[in-house]
PLY file of the C-alpha trace (Angstrom):
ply
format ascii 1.0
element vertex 131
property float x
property float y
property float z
element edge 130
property int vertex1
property int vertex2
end_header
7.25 9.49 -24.05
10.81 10.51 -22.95
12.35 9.88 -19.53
12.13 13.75 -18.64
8.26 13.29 -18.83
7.66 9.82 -17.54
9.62 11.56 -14.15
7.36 14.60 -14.34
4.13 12.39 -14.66
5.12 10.19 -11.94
5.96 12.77 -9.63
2.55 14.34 -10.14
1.01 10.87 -9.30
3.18 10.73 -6.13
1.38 13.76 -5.23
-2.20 12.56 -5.16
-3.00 11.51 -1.78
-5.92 9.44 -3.05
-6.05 8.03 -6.40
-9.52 7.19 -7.83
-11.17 6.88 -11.45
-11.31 10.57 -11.76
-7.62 11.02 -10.68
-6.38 8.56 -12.84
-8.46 10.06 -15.75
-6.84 13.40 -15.23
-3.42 12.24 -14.82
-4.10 10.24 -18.10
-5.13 13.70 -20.14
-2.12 15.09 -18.50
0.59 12.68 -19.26
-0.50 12.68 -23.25
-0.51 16.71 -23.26
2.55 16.86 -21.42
3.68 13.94 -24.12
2.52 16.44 -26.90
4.62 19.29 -25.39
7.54 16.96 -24.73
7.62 16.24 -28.76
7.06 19.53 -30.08
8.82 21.20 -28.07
11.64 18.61 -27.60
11.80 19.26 -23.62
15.51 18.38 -22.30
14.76 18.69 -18.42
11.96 18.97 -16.42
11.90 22.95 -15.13
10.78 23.49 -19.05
7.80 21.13 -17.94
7.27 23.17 -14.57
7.54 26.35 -16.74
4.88 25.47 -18.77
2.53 23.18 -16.48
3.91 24.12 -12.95
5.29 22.13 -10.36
3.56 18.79 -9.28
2.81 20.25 -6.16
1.14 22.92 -7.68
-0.96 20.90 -10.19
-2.35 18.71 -7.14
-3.44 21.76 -5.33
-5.44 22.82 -8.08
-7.29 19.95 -8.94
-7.90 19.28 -5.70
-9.00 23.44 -4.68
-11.40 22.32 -8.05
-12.75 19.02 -6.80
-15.73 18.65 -5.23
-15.09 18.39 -1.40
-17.23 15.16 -0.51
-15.94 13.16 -3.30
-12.58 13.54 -1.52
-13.86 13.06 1.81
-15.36 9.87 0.97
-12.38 8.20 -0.75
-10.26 9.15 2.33
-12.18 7.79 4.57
-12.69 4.73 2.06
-8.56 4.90 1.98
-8.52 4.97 5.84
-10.94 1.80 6.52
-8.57 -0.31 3.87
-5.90 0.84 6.06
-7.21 0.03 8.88
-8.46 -3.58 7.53
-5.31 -4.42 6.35
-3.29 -3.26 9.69
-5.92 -5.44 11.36
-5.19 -8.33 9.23
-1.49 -8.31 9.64
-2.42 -8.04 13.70
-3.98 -11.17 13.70
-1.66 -13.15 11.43
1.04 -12.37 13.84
-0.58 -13.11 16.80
-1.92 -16.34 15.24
1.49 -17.28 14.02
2.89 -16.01 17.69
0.06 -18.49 19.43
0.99 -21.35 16.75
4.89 -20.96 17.46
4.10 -20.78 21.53
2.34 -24.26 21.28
5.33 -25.93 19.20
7.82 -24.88 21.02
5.80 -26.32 24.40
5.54 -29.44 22.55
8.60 -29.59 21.21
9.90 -28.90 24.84
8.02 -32.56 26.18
9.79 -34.25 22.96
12.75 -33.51 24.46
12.13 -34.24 28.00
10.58 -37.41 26.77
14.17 -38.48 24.90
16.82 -37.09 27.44
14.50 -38.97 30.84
12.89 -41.67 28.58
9.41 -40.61 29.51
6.34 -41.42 28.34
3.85 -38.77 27.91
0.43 -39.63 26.51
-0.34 -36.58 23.97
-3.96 -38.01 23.53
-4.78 -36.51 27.05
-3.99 -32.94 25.91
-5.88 -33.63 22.58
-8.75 -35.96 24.37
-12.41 -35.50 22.89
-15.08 -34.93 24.99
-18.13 -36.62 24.45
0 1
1 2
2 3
3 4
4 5
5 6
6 7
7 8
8 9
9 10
10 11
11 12
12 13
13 14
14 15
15 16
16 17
17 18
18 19
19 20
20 21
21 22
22 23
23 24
24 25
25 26
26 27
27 28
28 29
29 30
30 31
31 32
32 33
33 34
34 35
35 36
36 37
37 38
38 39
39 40
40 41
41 42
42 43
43 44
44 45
45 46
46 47
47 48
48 49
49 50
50 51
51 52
52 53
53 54
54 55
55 56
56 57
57 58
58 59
59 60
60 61
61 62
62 63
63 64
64 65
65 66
66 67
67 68
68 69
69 70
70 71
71 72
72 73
73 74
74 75
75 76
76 77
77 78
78 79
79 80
80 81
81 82
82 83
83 84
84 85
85 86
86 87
87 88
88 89
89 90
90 91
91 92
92 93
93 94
94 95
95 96
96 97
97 98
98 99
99 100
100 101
101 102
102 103
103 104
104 105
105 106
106 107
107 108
108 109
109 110
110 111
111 112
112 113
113 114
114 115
115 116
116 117
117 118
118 119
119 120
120 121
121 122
122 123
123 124
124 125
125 126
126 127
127 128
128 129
129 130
């Protein structure tokens, strides 16, 4: 596959908003016809691909105006939740890692207080075990 379709093909897959098995099995049948076409009819830039197939825009809107509309539904919302997960995740490492840095920098704080005044400060009480 030339450069001229590899671009095409990868524009097109830009274009999906939500890329699932059947997606990726039509953009599969599409990059080896669009291969065939490249070869036979030794393509040089891509407006002889959007001649022939039409734009990548174009292309997405009709599979999608052919696709069943709860199928796409469900992987958006599916697409949404990982989203959301993931945003969540990153949340919490950064407030953990906030929390963490608070506490060392507090403790850091009594090293130094505890080398510039030579005092003596028993960390066991702010770790002490309760029994």
């Amino acid at each position: 596959m030339n450069k001229i379709c590899k671009e095409y093909i990868s524009e097109v897959k830009l274009m999906f908003p939500v890329m699932g098995r059947k997606e990726k099995g039509y953009i599969r049948k599409l990059a080896l016809d669009v291969e065939e076409f490249c070869e036979e009819a030794e393509v040089k830039t891509q407006e002889e691909l959007c001649d022939n197939y039409g734009k990548p825009q174009e292309i997405v809107s009709n599979y999608f105006s052919s696709a069943d509309t709860e199928y796409i539904a469900k992987h958006i919302n599916i697409t949404r939740y990982v989203k959301r997960c993931v945003v969540g995740l990153l949340v919490m490492a950064v407030v953990t890692a906030s929390v963490y840095s608070v506490f060392a920098y507090a403790f850091h704080g009594l090293e130094e207080a505890n080398d510039i005044y030579g005092l003596t400060i028993d960390y066991h009480l702010f770790f002490e075990e309760k029994e």
